[in-house]
Structure formats: C-alpha cells, structure tokens
C-alpha positions in Angstrom: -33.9 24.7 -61.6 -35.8 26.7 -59.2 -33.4 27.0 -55.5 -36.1 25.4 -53.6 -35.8 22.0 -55.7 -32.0 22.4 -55.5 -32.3 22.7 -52.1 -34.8 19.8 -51.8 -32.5 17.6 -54.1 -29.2 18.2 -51.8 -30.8 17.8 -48.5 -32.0 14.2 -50.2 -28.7 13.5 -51.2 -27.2 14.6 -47.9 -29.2 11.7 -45.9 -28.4 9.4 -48.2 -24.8 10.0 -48.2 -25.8 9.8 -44.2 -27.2 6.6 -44.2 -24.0 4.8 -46.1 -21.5 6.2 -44.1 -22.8 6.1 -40.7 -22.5 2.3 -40.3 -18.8 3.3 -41.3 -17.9 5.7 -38.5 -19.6 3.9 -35.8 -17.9 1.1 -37.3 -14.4 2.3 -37.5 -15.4 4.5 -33.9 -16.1 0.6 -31.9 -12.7 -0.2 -33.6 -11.1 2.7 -32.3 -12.6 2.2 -28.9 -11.7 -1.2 -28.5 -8.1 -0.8 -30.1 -7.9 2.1 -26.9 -8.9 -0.6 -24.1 -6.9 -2.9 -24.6 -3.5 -0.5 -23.4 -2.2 -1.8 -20.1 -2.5 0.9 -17.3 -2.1 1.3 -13.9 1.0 -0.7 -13.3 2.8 -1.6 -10.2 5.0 -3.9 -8.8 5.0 -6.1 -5.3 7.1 -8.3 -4.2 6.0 -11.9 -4.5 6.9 -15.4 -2.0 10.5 -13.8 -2.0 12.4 -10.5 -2.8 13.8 -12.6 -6.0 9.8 -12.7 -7.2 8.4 -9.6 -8.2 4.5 -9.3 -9.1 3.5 -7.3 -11.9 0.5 -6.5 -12.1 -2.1 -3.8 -14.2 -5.6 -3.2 -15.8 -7.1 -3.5 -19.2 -10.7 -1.8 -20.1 -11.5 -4.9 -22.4 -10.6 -8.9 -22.3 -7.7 -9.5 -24.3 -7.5 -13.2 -23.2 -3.8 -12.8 -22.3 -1.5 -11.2 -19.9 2.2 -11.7 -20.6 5.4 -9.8 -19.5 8.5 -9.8 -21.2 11.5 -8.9 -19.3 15.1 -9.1 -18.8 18.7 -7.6 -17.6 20.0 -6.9 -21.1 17.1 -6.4 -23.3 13.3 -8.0 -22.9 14.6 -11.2 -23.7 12.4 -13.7 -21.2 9.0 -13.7 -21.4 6.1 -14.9 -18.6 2.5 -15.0 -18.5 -0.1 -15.9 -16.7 -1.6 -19.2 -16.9 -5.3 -17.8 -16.2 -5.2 -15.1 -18.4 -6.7 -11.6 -16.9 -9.6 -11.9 -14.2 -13.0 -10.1 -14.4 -13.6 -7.0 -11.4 -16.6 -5.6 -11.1 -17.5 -2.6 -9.8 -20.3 -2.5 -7.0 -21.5 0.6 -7.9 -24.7 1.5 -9.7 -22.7 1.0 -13.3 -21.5 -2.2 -12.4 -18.3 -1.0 -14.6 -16.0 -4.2 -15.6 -12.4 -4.1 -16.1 -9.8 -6.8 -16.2 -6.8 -7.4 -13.9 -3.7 -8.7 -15.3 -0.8 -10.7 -13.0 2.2 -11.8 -13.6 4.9 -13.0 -11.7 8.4 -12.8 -12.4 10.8 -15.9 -10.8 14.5 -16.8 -10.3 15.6 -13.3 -10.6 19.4 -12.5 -10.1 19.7 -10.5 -7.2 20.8 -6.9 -7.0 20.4 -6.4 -10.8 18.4 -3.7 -12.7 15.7 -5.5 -15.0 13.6 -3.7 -17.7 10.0 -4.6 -18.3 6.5 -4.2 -20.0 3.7 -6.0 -19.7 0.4 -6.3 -21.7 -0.7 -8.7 -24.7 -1.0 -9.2 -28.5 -3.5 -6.5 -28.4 -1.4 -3.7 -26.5 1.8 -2.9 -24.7 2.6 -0.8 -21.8 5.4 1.5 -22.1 9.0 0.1 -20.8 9.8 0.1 -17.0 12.7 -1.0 -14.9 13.2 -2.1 -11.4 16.2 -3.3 -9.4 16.4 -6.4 -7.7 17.5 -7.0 -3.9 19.3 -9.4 -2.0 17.7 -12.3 -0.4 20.0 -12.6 2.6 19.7 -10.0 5.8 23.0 -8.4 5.5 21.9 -5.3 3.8 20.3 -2.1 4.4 17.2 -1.6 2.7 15.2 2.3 2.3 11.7 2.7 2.2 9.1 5.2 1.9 6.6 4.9 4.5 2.9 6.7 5.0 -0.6 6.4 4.8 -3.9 8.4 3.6 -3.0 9.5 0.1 -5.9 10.5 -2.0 -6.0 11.8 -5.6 -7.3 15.1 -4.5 -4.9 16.4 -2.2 -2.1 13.9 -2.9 0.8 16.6 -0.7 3.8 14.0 -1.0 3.1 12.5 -4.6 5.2 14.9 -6.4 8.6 14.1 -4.0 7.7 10.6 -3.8 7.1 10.3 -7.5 10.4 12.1 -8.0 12.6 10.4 -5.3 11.7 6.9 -6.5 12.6 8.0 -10.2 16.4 8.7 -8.3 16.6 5.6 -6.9 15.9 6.4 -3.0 13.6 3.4 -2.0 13.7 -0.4 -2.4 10.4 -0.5 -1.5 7.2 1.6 -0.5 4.8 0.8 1.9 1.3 2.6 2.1 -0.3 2.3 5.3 -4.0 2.3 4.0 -6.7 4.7 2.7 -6.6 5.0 -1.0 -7.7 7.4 -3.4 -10.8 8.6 -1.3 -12.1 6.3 -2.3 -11.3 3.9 -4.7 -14.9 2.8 -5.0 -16.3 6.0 -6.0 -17.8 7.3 -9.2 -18.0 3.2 -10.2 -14.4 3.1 -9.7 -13.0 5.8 -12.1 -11.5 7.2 -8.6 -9.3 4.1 -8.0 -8.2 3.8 -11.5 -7.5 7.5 -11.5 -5.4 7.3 -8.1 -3.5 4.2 -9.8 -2.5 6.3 -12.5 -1.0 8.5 -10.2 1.0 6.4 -8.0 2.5 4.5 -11.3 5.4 6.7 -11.1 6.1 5.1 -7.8 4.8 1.8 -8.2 5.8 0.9 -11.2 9.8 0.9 -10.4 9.9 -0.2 -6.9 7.2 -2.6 -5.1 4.2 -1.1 -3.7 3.5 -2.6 -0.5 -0.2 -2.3 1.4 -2.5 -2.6 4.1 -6.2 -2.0 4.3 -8.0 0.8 5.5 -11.4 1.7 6.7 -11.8 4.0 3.3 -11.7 0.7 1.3 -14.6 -0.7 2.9 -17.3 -0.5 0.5 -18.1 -3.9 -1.0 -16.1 -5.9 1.4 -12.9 -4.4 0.6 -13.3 -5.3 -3.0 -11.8 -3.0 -5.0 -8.4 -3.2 -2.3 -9.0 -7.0 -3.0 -9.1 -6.6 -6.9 -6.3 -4.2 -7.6 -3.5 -5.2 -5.0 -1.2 -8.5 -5.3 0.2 -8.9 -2.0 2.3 -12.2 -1.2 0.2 -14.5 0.3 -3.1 -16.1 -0.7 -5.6 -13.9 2.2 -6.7 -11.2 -1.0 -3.6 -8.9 0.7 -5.6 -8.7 4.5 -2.2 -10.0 6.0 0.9 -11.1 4.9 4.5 -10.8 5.7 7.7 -10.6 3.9 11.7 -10.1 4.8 13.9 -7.6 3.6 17.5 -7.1 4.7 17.4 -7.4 8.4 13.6 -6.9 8.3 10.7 -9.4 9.1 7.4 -6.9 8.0 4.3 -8.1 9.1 1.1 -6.2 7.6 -2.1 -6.8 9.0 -5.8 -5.2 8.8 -7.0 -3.0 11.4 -10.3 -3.2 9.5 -11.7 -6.8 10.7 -12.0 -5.7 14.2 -14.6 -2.7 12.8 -16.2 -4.6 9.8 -17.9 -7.3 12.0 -20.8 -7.0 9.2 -18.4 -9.0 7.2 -18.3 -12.0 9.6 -15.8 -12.4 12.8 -14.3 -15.6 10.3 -11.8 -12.9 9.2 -10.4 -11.5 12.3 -10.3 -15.0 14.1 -8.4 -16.1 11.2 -5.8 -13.5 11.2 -5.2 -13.3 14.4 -4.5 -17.7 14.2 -2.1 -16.3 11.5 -0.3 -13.5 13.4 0.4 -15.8 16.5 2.2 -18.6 13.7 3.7 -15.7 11.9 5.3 -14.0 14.8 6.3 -16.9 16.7 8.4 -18.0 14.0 9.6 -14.7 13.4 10.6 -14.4 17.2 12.5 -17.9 17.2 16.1 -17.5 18.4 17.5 -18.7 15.2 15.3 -16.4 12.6 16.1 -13.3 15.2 19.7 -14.0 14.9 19.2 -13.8 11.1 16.5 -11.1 10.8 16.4 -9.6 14.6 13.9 -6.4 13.8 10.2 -7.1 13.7 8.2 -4.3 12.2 4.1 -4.3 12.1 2.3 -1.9 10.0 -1.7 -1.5 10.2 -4.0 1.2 9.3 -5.9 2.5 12.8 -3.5 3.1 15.6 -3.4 1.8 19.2 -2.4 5.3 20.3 -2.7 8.3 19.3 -3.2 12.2 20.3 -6.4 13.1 18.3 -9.6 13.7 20.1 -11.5 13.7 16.9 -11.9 10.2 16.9 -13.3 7.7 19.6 -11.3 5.2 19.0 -7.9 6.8 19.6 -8.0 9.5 22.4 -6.8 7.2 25.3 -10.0 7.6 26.6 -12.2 4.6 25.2 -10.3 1.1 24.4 -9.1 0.8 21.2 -10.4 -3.0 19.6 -7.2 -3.9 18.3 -5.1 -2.9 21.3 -6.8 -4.8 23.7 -9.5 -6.8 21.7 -13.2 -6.8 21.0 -15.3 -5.3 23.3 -16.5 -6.7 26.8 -14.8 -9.8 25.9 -11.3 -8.5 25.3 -10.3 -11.2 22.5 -8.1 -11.1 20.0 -5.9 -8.0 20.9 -2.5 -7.2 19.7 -0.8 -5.0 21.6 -0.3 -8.2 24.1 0.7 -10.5 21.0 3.1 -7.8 20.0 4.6 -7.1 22.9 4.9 -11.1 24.0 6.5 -11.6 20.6 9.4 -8.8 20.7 7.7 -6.5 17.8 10.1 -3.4 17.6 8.2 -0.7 15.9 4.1 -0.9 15.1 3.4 2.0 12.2 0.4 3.1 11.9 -1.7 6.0 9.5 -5.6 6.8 10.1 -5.1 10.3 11.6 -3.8 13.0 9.2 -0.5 13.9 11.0 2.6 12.5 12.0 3.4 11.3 15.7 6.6 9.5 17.0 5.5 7.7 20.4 7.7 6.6 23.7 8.1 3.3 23.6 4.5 2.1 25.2 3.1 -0.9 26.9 -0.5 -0.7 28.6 -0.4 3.2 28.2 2.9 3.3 30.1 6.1 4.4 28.9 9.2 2.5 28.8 11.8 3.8 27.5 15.3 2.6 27.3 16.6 5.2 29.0 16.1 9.1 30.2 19.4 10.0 28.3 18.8 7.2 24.9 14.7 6.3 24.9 15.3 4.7 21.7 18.7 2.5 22.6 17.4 -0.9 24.1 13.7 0.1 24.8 11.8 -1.8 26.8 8.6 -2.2 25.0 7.6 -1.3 21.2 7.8 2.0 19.3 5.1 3.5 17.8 4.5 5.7 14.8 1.6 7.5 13.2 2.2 8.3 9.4 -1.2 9.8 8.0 -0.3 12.6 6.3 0.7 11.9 2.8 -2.8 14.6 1.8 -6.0 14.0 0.3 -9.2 15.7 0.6 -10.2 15.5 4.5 -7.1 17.6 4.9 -5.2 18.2 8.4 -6.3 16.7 11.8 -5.8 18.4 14.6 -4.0 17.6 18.0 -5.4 17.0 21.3 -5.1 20.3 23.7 -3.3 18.3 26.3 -0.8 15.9 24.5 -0.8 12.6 26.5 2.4 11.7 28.1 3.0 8.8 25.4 3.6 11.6 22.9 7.5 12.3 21.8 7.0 14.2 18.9 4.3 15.4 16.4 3.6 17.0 13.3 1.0 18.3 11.4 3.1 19.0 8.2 1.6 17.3 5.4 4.8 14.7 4.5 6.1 11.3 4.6 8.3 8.9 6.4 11.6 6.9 5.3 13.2 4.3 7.1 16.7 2.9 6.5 17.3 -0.5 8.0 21.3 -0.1 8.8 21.9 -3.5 10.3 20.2 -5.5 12.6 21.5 -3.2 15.8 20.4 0.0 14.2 17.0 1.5 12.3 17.2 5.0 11.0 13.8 7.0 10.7 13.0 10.4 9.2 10.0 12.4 8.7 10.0 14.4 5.3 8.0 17.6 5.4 5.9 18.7 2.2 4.9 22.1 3.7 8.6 22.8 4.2 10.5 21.7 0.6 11.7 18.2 1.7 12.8 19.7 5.2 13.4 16.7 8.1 11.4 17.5 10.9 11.3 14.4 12.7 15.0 12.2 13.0 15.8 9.3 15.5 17.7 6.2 16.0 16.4 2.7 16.6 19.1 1.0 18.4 18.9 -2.6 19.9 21.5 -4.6 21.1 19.5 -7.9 21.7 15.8 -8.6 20.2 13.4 -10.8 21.6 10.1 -11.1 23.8 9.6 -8.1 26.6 8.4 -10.0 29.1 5.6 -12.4 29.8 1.8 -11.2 29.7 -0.5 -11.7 32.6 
C-alpha cells in the first residue's frame, strides 16, 4: 500500500475514532464540572438572635436543592438544614454569573463548648470546622478583632489575623466595612475570591459586619447576598450583646446612597432611637452598661483627602442631611450614653479625645479615658488593600490623641462592665502594640440633654 493511501486511511480512522469519543469526554468533562460545583466554599460563621445561635453560612457554583449542617460537641451527631434550601444571587455585572447561598442556623447550643462542624449537601461536603460557644449572660470578658478596609490585594493583617484566630485569641471579629475592593468586580469572582481568604477567620469564630461605600454597586447587593447578620434589614443594622457589651452596627452608607431612596435611612434611624433607648434603660445598663457603635465613614477624622471628614465641611451622619440637619447621630449617641463609636473609611488608625460638637471632653487632664464625659472615638482603616496608606492632615486637629499609619488591626477586651481594654496591633512592625489605653467608667448612662 502506497504511504499516501496509508496516510489517507489513518487520518479517516482518526475522525472517526473522534467523532465516537467526543460526546464521551464532553460528557464525562459536564460531569466533572458539575461534581466540582457542588463543594461548599466560602464559609463563615455569625452569630444569630443570640450568642447560643450561630449562622453558618457558604456558597455552591450549582443548585444542589439542599443545605444541611451536621454538627455536634462529641462528633457530628445533630444535623440542621434549611427549610428553603439555598437561594439564587446574581451577579449585576455584564455576566450575570449565578451562584447559590446556603444558611443554616444552629439553635439551643450549650454554652462555652467547642462544637465541630461542616456544612454542604448530598452532593458535597465542606471540610470539618469547629467554633466555641460563649456565654449568654454579661459576666464575662469577651476579645475581638476589630478593623476595616481589607481587600484581597493588599490584605496587610490577614496573615496575623488568620493565625491568631486559629490560637484561639477572639470570640468574635468585626469588620468595619469595605470588602475585597470590591466584591462586585470581575462578575463577582473578587468577592468570592476575598471570601476564600477570610475563611480562616470566619469560619471558626463569627464574622461580624457593616457596610461600606465600596459595596455600593447594585444597591449593596453582593454585601446583601453573602452576609447573614442577626436581624431581618439584609445586615444594614442590627445589634447584638456579648459579655458586658450591647454592639450596635449601623450603615453609614444610607446618608450618601440617596439614589437608593431616603426609605432606608428614615427607617434606620426609627430603629436606632428603639434600639438604643432600650439599650440605655437603667435596668439593661446595670446588666450590659457599655454601649459600643461601629459604622463605616467616621464623624471625625484627620484626613484632608476627603471632604467629608476634615472638620471643615459637616459630616451627614454627624449632624444629619444637608440644610435640613435630620437624622444625625452624633446627638442620638451622645443623648443615649454610647461609649465608644468605631469607625474605618480612612486607611490609618486614629484614637480620638472623647468629643461632642468638635469639643473635647475628657474625663480628666491626668485619666482622659476614666469617666469621660462624652463618647470615644476610633478610626480602624487599615487592615490593607489596594488604595494603600492615607495620609494625615499637616495640622492634626485638637480632637486627635493618637494616630498611626502602620498598616494593622485593633483588639478590644471587654474586662467587666467598669473596664474596656483596647490595642492597636502593627503589621509593619511584627505584631508590635503601638496604640494601648484603658476605657474606664464607673457609671454609664446619657451625657446630658441635647438642645
């Protein structure tokens, strides 16, 4: 047989052989594919109506029609599952990429116990996680981490935080807005990329949040989507007690977002007037006297860059809308006895005076911090992403007590209800402290009334 009919004859039998066994591989490649989305990822914890609730919750690629979480002290003995099964997000980006989130939430918990869990379906299980329980009363003293404005590129404090969580430092984490800058982007793969990230954190200890103006895009729907706050507001505002603690989180975002409709910021500020006045009754003080507020965008600050925080210009939230003056906080706050207001936005760390109407008050010269006359302060932006530093104003105002512009973190330790203990954690410096000072309080309550 001549070559060129050998060759003609082997080519024929070649696309033949290509024909059969295509339908095969893209057969057995779909099955693959599907088998691959169906894994749980991206999962964290939050804590649900109660510190004996937690909220487990995490992402599939594909419907598998069930979300279930088996769990347990000695073994993965109990099981629980969600009535609804996962719900459909979708993207707002040009790919309109869907995904499904999973929750679950876990009831009657012993308290101060260590449970083991995964989560997932029939169709794929996450690997095996633990977190330990708390107690539901106030006389204990719980540690949390505490920043804001952590992206995946960038992400200074991840490695520590990742590493100090895995040891058993925090009962909780609380991350004061800005996400992943941003979650939306690239359809989303952003978001799910930063919540791979953080699962080292989140997964063992309860990941609590606020909104930030970098989670804007679609009316806040990816923040909306992905976090499980207690509550039923999509996890704008909310509050929850730990220890000695009564934390009230709130969005920043609704005075800036009018686009969205002024329906949300009359709404929350209705619910932070109910919220704090029953948190400032004599008889829940006595039980859980500190009152501590986070938000994203600060009332204060010492950053020219922006024009809403040099103390030149109004800030909204401080004082309210503009020309009208409605709805602003820093009267509710200080009518209602708040303690300490944390705040992120700008990429550094600053530790205020205590401050009322841009006037300090502290407790006194000697002790500023022992029995101070107005609420604390704190700007914790600096966890890194890709906008990198911020810098400070030439001429600090005279609110300022401290700053840094160390990439790093903060950690609170509620002691008792006389006593909070606050540090700031440098990344640049190996874990150094560059930032320490006592919260002391003898009696909690309103400051005074407001004009």
């Amino acid at each position: 047989m001549e070559p060129l009919h050998q060759l003609l004859m082997l080519s024929s039998l070649l696309l033949v052989a290509g024909i059969c066994f295509m339908p095969q591989v893209l057969a057995a490649e779909q099955d693959k594919v599907q088998i691959v989305h169906y894994q749980p990822e991206q999962v964290h914890l939050a804590f649900g109506e109660s510190v004996l609730e937690m909220v487990v919750t995490w992402n599939t690629r594909d419907n598998t029609n069930e979300s279930i979480c088996e769990f347990g002290i000695e073994g993965l003995q109990q099981l629980a599952k969600s009535p609804h099964g996962p719900t459909a997000f979708v993207d707002g980006g040009a790919k309109k990429a869907t995904q499904y989130i999973h929750r679950v939430t876990l009831t009657k918990l012993e308290p101060n116990s260590t449970y083991r869990y995964h989560c997932g379906s029939q169709l794929g299980w996450s690997a095996t996680y633990w977190f330990r329980t708390q107690f539901s009363h106030s006389d204990w003293s719980p540690s949390l981490a505490i920043y804001g404005d952590m992206g995946v590129v960038n992400a200074a404090s991840l490695p520590a935080l990742q590493r100090e969580t895995q040891r058993g430092l925090y009962d909780a984490v609380i991350h004061v807005g800005d996400f992943a800058y941003d979650m939306c982007n690239e359809n989303g793969e952003v978001g799910d990329e930063f919540m791979r990230q953080v699962e080292t954190v989140a997964a063992y200890v309860p990941y609590m949040v606020c909104v930030g103006n970098h989670e804007e895009k679609y009316n806040f729907s990816n923040y909306r989507a992905r976090f499980n706050m207690p509550g039923e507001t999509d996890s704008l505002w909310y509050s929850f007690d730990l220890g000695p603690v009564h934390f009230v989180s709130f969005s920043t975002e609704v005075y800036y977002f009018l686009n969205y409709g002024v329906k949300l910021l009359t709404k929350q500020f209705e619910w932070l007037e109910r919220d704090l006045a029953e948190a400032n009754r004599p008889e829940n003080r006595a039980k859980r006297p500190w009152i501590i507020t986070y938000g994203h965008r600060p009332m204060y600050c010492s950053d020219e860059k922006e024009y809403d925080c040099d103390g030149k210009l109004e800030t909204y939230i401080r004082q309210g809308l503009p020309l009208i003056k409605w709805f602003g906080l820093e009267d509710l706050f200080y009518k209602h006895g708040v303690d300490v207001e944390i705040f992120a936005h700008e990429h550094f760390y600053t530790r205020l005076w205590p401050i009322y109407d841009f006037k300090v008050y502290n407790g006194s010269a000697q002790q500023p911090y022992t029995n101070s006359k107005a609420p604390i302060q704190i700007i914790t932006g600096s966890a890194g992403c890709n906008e990198q530093r911020e810098p400070f104003s030439k001429d600090l105002p005279a609110w300022n007590a401290f700053h840094s512009n160390d990439y790093g973190y903060t950690r609170l330790k509620a002691h008792n209800g006389t006593h909070l203990h606050f540090e700031q954690v440098s990344d640049d410096k190996n874990g150094d402290i560059v930032d320490s000072f006592w919260v002391i309080k003898d009696t909690h309550g309103s400051y005074g009334t407001v004009d």
